[in-house]
Each structure stands twice: as structure tokens, then as C-alpha cells.
C-alpha positions in Angstrom: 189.8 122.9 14.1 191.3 125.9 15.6 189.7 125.4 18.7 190.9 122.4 18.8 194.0 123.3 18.3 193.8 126.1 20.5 192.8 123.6 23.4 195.8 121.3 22.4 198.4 123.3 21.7 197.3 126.8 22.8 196.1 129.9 21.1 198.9 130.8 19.0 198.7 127.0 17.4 194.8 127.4 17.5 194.9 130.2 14.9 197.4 128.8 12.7 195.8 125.5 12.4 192.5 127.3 11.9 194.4 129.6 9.1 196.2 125.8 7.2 191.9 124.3 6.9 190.4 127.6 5.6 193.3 128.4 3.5 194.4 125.0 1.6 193.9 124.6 -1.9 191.5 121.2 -1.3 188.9 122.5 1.2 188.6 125.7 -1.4 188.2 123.5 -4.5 186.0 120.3 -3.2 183.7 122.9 -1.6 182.5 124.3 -4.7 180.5 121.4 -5.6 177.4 120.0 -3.5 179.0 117.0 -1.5 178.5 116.4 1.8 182.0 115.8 2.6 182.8 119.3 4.4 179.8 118.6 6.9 181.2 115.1 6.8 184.7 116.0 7.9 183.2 118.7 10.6 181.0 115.5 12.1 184.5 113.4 12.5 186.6 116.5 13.5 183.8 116.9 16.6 183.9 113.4 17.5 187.9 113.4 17.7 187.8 116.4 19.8 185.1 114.9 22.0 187.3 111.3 22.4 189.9 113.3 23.7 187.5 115.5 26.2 186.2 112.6 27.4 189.4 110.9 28.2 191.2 113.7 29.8 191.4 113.4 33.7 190.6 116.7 34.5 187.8 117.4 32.8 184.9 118.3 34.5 181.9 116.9 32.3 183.7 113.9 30.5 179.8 111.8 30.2 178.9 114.9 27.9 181.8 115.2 25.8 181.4 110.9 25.0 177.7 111.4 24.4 178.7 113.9 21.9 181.5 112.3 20.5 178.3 109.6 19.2 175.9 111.9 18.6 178.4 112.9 15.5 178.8 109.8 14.8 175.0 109.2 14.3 174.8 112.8 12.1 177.6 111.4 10.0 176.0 108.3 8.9 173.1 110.7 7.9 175.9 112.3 6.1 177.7 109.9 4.1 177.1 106.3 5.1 179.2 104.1 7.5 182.6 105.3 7.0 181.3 108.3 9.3 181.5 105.7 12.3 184.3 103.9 10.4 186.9 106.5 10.7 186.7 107.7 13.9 186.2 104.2 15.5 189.0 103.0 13.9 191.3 105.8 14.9 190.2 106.3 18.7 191.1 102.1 18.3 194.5 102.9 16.8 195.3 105.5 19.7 193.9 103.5 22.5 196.0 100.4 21.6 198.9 102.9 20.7 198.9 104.4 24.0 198.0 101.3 26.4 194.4 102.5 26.9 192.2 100.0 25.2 192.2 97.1 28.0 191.5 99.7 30.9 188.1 99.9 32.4 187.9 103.5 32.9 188.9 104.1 29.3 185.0 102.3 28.8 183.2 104.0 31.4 184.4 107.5 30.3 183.6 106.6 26.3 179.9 105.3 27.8 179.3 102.9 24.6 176.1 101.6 25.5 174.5 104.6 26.1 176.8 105.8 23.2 175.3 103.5 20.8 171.7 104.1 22.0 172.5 107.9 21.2 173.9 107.0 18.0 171.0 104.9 16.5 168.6 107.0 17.5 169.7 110.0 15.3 171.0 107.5 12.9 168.8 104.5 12.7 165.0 105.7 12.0 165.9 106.9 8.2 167.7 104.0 7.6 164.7 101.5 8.6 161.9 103.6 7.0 163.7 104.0 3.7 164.3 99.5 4.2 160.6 99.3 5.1 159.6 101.8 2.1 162.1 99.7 -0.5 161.7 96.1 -0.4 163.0 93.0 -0.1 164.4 94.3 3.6 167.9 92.2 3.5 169.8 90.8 0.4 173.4 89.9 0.5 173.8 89.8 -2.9 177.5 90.1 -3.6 177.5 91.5 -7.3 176.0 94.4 -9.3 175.0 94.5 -12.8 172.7 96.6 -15.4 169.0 95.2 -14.6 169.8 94.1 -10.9 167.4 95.6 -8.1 167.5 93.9 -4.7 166.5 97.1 -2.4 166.8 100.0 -0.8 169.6 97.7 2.0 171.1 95.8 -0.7 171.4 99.4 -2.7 172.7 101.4 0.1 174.6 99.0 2.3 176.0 96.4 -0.2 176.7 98.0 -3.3 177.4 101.8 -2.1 179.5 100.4 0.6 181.0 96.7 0.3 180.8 96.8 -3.2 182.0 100.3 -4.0 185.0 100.1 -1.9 186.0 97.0 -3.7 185.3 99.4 -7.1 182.9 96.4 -7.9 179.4 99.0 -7.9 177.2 99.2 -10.8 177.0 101.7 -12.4 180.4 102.6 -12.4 179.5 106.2 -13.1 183.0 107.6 -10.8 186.5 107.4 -11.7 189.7 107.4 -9.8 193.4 108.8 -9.6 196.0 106.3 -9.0 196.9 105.5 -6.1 200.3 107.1 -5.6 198.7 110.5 -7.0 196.2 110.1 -4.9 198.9 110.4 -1.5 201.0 113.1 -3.9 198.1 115.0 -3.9 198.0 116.2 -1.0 200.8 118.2 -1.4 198.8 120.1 -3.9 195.2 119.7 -1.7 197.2 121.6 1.5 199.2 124.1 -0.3 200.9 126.4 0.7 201.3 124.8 3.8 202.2 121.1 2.5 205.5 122.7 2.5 206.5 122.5 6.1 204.9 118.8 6.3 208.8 117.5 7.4 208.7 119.8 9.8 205.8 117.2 11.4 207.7 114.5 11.9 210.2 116.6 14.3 207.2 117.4 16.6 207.2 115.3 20.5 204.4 112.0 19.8 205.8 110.1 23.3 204.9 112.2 26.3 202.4 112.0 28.6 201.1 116.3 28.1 197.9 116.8 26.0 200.1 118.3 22.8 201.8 115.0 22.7 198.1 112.9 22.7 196.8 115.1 19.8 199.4 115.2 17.8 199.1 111.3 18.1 195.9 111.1 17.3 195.9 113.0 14.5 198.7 111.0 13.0 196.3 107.7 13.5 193.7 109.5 12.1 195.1 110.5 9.1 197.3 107.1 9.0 194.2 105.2 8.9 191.8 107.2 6.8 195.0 107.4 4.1 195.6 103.7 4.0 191.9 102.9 4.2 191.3 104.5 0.8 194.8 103.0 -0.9 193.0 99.7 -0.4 189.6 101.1 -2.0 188.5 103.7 -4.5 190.1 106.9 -4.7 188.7 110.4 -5.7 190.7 113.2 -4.9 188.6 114.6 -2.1 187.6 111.3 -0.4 190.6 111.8 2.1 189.3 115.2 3.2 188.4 114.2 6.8 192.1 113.9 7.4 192.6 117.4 6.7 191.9 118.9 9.8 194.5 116.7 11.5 197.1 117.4 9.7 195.9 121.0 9.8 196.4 120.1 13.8 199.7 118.9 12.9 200.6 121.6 10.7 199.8 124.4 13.6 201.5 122.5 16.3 205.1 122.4 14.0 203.9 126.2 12.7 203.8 127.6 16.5 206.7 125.2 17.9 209.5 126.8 15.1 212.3 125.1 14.0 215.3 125.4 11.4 213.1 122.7 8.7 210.2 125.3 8.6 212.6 127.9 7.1 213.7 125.0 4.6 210.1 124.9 3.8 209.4 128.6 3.2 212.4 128.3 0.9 210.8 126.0 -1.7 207.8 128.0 -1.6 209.9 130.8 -1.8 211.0 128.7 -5.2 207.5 127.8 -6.2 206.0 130.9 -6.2 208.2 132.4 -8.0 208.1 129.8 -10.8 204.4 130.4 -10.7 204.2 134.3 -10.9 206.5 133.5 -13.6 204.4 131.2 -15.8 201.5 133.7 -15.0 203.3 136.5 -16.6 204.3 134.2 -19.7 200.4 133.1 -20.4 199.4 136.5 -19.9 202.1 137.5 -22.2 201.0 135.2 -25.1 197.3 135.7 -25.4 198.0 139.7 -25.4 196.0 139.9 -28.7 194.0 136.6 -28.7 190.2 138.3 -29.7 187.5 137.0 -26.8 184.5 136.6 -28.9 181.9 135.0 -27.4 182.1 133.2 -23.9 184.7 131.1 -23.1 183.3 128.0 -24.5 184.3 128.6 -27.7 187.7 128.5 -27.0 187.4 124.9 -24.9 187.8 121.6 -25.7 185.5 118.6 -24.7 187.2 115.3 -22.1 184.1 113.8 -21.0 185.6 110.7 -19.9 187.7 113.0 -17.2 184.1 114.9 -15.9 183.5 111.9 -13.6 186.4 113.3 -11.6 186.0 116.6 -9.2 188.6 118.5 -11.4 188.0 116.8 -14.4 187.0 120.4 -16.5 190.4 121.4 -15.8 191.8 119.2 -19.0 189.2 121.9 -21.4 191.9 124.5 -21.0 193.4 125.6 -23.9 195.6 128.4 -23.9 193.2 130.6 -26.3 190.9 130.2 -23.5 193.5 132.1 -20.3 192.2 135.3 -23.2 189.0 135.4 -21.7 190.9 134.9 -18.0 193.2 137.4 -18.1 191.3 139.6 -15.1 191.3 136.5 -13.0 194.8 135.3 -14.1 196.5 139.0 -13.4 194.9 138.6 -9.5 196.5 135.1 -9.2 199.7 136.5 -10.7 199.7 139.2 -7.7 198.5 136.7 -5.0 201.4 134.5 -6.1 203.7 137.5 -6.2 203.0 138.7 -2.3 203.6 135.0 -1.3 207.0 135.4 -2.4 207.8 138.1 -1.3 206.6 137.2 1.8 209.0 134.0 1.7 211.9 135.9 0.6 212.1 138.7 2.5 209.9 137.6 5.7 212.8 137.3 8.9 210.2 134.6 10.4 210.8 131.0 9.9 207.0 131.1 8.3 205.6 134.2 7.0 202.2 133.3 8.2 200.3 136.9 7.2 201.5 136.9 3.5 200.6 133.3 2.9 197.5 133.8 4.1 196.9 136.9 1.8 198.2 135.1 -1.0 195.5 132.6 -0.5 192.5 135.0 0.4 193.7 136.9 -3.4 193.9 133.8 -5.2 190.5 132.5 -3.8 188.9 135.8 -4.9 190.8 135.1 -8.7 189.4 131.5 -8.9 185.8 132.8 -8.0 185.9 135.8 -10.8 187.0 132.8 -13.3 184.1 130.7 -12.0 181.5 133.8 -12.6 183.7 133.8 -16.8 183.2 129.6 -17.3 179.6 130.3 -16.0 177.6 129.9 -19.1 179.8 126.7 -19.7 179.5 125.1 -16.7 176.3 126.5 -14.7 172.5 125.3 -15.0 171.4 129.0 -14.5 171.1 130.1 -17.7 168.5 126.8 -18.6 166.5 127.0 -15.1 166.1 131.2 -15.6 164.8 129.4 -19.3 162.7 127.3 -17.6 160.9 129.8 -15.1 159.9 132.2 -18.3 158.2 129.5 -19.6 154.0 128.6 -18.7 153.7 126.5 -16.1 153.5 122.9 -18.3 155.8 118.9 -17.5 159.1 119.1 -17.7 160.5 115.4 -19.4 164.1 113.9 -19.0 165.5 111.2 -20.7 168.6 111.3 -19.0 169.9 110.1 -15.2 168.3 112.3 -12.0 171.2 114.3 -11.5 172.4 115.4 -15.1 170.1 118.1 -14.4 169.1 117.8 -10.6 170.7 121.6 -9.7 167.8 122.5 -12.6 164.9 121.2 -10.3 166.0 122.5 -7.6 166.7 126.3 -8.0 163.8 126.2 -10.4 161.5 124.3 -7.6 160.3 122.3 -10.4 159.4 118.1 -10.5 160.2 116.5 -14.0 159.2 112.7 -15.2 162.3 110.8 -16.0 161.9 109.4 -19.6 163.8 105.3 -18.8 163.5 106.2 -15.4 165.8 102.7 -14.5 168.8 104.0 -16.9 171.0 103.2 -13.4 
């Protein structure tokens, strides 16, 4: 992203729209689970890139760039299915039709489709037809999902992963969602800090013919599309993250360009932060005396209905249980403290260095509170159980992946006990 940025915008831009990715809230948080959704949104962010590259007149080696821009393509249905292709068609569509480039010949022979296509099916295609011919029947169409139904390895990955889990009609329905205002409002909370100078986006220059002016606009159909996409299907709170690097493109091209709204901006974090060291102070205040016996489990409380969400542990919180945080918590409290001080008394219109310290400290709080709720939430302590025992069958008689981080950092194989629970 920040050479992207970098190439758009120039340097400056590059390394502040490379600092907005590493640094939000989301990309931290939705990268401490095992989804493939970062490698996902790398795949689309190299495919953008490459649409661009192979568009721009003066670009020596256009036919590389387009075969490149499919090759991701093919990698990112080996990644997460069709939206891979999805998004990135549909936004290089969007721009082209935006910008009076769809009907032109040369548009096609610098994109290359059919060679494009060939590119793209062969990285993509040979998993998908051995894992059909392994998994009969090859094609059913079947338009509903139910306990008991098995049509296939296409039906299963084609119809009801994709058709039918976009219209939140899949069996088993073993996923929840946010609503789906929340689900826009929280990206205010999934780019923090720097969702505060998102106004100063819509002042940036979308009409003219310079290279700034195409990226910005691509970005804005890219994250336009991939936004409303998802308002019309399921939402989890990290599904939108391949639009995160454009607005992080966005974000560094207001950033470097200044302007009187970014110092609004740094005002209300200015005001956020402050609120924030303040609550820190308070909890840290209140379980002074709180006894920590035990791990922090004790001091939990149990929402299973929420777990099938990314940050659905976060309602087990209790405030008997910030006793056993209070290292972690006091690190926050400072990171948050040198962002606002950085706001306040920072003569730039964004302090850039503080806010980026403030998130680098609070990063290294959240991981020493992941190393306290580790006996709570982690499957070391059973697979270091597992490898002392004699070598013997391991039985489940729950779904795969209730314990599927067990098999693998033990190297084990288990029997599934009602193997056809899903």
C-alpha cells in the first residue's frame, strides 16, 4: 500500500498511507485470528495497483503489469472464493465506465483478458476441478440448504458458501452478523486513529486527468463497491477489509495534501484520547485492591451466542477481570496519553509521529493482555497435554474446527465421533 501510494501520490503520501494500514485498529485485531482475509486483501490491493500500471500511457511494460493484475486474481480465488475476482472486476468496471474508458479498444488490449483469463484459471482452476472430480455429483443447482442435505463438493462450495451465504440462507448457520449500520460505523473504530481525518477525503481533487486524481478515484469505487456489496449480504466485522488499503490510499493522499479540516480532525482525537486516558485511570483506580487469584477466567463471564463473531470474547469482561490487566491496561493508558499530547500540543495539522507511537504502545498492551487471557482462550495448554501423553487415537465428538488449532500444533489426526454434525 505504501508503494502504491508512493507511486500515486509520491513518497511523503507513500509512507503515510503505509503508516494508516499497519497502524489501524482492524488490520491489528482481525489479524490475530487464522483467516485468510489479510492475504486476501494483499491479492486485491496488487491487482488494483496492476489495473492502473497497465493503463497508464507511459509505462514501459503495461502486458506485465495486466498479466499480473490476473494472476492475483487466480491466487485470490485460492484464497477466499469468487469475491477475489468479484471485487476487483467490479471496481476496475466502476472506474472504467466512471472515467469514459470502458468502450475504448486500447483500454482491452492493454488489460489482455484472454490471455488474462487463461493466466487466471490456470492458477485458479486445477484445485477447483480435482476437489469437483474427488466430491461427487460434479453440478447441482440446488437452491436451499438444510441439516441432512449433501449435494457435493460444487454444490458445497459454489452454491451454498457463495449464493447462498450471501443471501444469509447457508446451512449451518454457524456465523453471525452486526447490523448493518454498525457495520459502516465501524469503521470508524476498524481505522482509528486515523478515521478521524476521513472528511478531510472528500476535499481531495477526483476530476483531473494526473495519476493522483485516477487513484484517489479508484479507490473511492473500490471501497464504494466492496461497502455496498456487503450491505446487501452478510456482514462480519472484518469482511470489508479489502477496502482498507484504499482508504488507507485516500487517507495518505488528504494526510500529505494538508488542509484546515485535518486540524479539525486532530481536535476530536485530541478529545478522544483524552476521554480514554481518562477512563483508563478510573478502571485502574477501582480494581486497586481487587485480589488476582487464579487466571483470569475466574473473573469472566460466559456469551456464547456472541463467540460466532470476531470480537465476540469482548462481552466476558467484567471489571474484576481489568485486576488481572492492570500491566496491560497502564501501557494503553500511556499510549493513549502520548496521542494526546501529541494532538494538543503538535503545531502540525496531523501529528503523524505520536499517533503512530501511540499505536505501536497500545499494540504491545493488547499482545501482553493476550499472553494474561491465554489459558482462557488458547489450545496450548490441551495440545502441550496431548504431546505428554503415549502415542494412542485421539476421538472428537464435536465439529473439525472446535479443536482444529489442537491438530495442528500437536501434528496429530483425530476420528470425528458424528463426523456429519454440519
Amino acid at each position: 500500500t505504501a508503494r502504491f501510494a508512493a507511486w500515486a501520490f509520491g513518497p511523503r503520501a507513500g509512507l503515510y498511507a503505509g503508516l494508516v494500514l499497519a497502524t489501524c485498529v482492524g488490520l491489528f485485531l482481525f489479524t490475530r485470528i487464522l483467516i485468510p482475509d489479510a492475504l486476501l486483501t494483499l491479492v486485491i490491493v496488487l491487482a488494483m495497483w496492476s489495473l492502473l500500471r497497465a493503463l497508464e500511457e507511459d509505462e514501459p511494460h503495461p502486458g506485465r503489469w495486466a498479466l499480473g493484475m490476473w494472476a492475483s486474481m487466480g491466487a485470490g480465488l485460492l484464497l477466499k472464493g469468487l469475491i477475489a475476482a468479484v471485487f476487483p472486476v467490479a471496481a476496475a468496471l466502476l472506474y472504467l465506465g466512471v472515467t469514459r474508458q470502458l468502450g475504448l479498444p486500447k483500454t482491452w488490449a492493454r488489460l489482455r483478458p484472454f490471455s488474462g483469463i487463461i493466466i487466471l484459471l490456470a492458477v485458479a482452476a486445477p484445485w477447483h476441478v480435482l476437489a469437483t472430480v474427488r466430491n461427487p455429483p460434479y453440478f447441482d443447482f440446488t437452491l436451499h440448504s438444510e441439516r441432512g442435505s449433501y449435494h457435493g463438493f460444487f454444490w458445497f462450495y459454489f452454491i451454498n458458501e457463495h449464493v447462498l451465504r450471501f443471501l444469509n440462507l447457508r446451512y449451518p448457520r454457524d456465523y453471525n452478523t452486526v447490523p448493518r449500520l454498525y457495520f459502516w460505523l465501524f469503521h470508524l473504530l476498524w481505522l482509528f486513529p486515523w478515521s478521524v481525518y476521513l472528511p478531510a477525503v472528500w476535499k481531495l481533487d477526483y476530476r483531473r486527468a494526473d495519476r493522483a486524481s485516477r487513484v484517489r478515484l479508484l479507490a473511492l469505487c473500490w471501497t464504494g463497491f466492496i461497502l455496498v456489496f456487503f450491505t446487501f449480504s452478510t456482514t462480519q466485522e472484518y469482511y470489508s477489509m479489502p477496502c482498507y488499503p484504499a482508504l488507507a490510499l485516500l487517507l495518505g493522499s488528504a494526510i500529505a495534501t494538508g488542509g484546515p479540516v485535518l486540524r479539525y480532525g486532530t481536535k476530536v482525537l485530541a478529545a478522544v484520547t483524552v476521554v480514554a486516558v481518562a477512563a483508563v485511570a478510573t478502571i485502574l483506580w477501582l480494581v486497586r485492591g481487587l485480589p488476582t487469584t487464579g487466571d483470569i477466567a475466574v473473573a469472566l463471564t460466559q456469551n456464547p451466542d456472541l463467540y460466532t463473531l470476531s470480537l465476540g470474547h469482548m462481552a466476558d469482561l467484567t471489571l474484576a477481570a481489568f485486576a488481572y490487566l492492570r500491566g496491560p491496561l497502564a501501557l494503553a493508558g500511556v499510549a493513549l496519553a502520548v496521542g494526546a499530547l501529541g494532538a494538543l500540543l503538535s503545531r502540525s495539522a496531523v501529528p503523524v509521529a505520536a499517533l503512530t507511537m501511540m499505536m505501536v504502545l497500545f499494540y504491545q498492551a493488547a499482545r501482553l493482555a493476550m499472553v494474561v487471557f491465554d489459558p482462557y482462550l488458547s489450545s496450548r495448554p490441551l495440545a502441550e497435554a496431548l504431546l505428554r501423553q503415549p502415542p494412542g487415537r485421539i476421538i472428537m465428538g464435536d465439529q473439525y474446527y472446535t479443536f482444529s488449532s489442537v491438530f495442528f500444533y500437536t501434528n496429530r489426526r483425530a476420528q470425528l465421533l458424528n463426523g456429519r454434525v454440519n
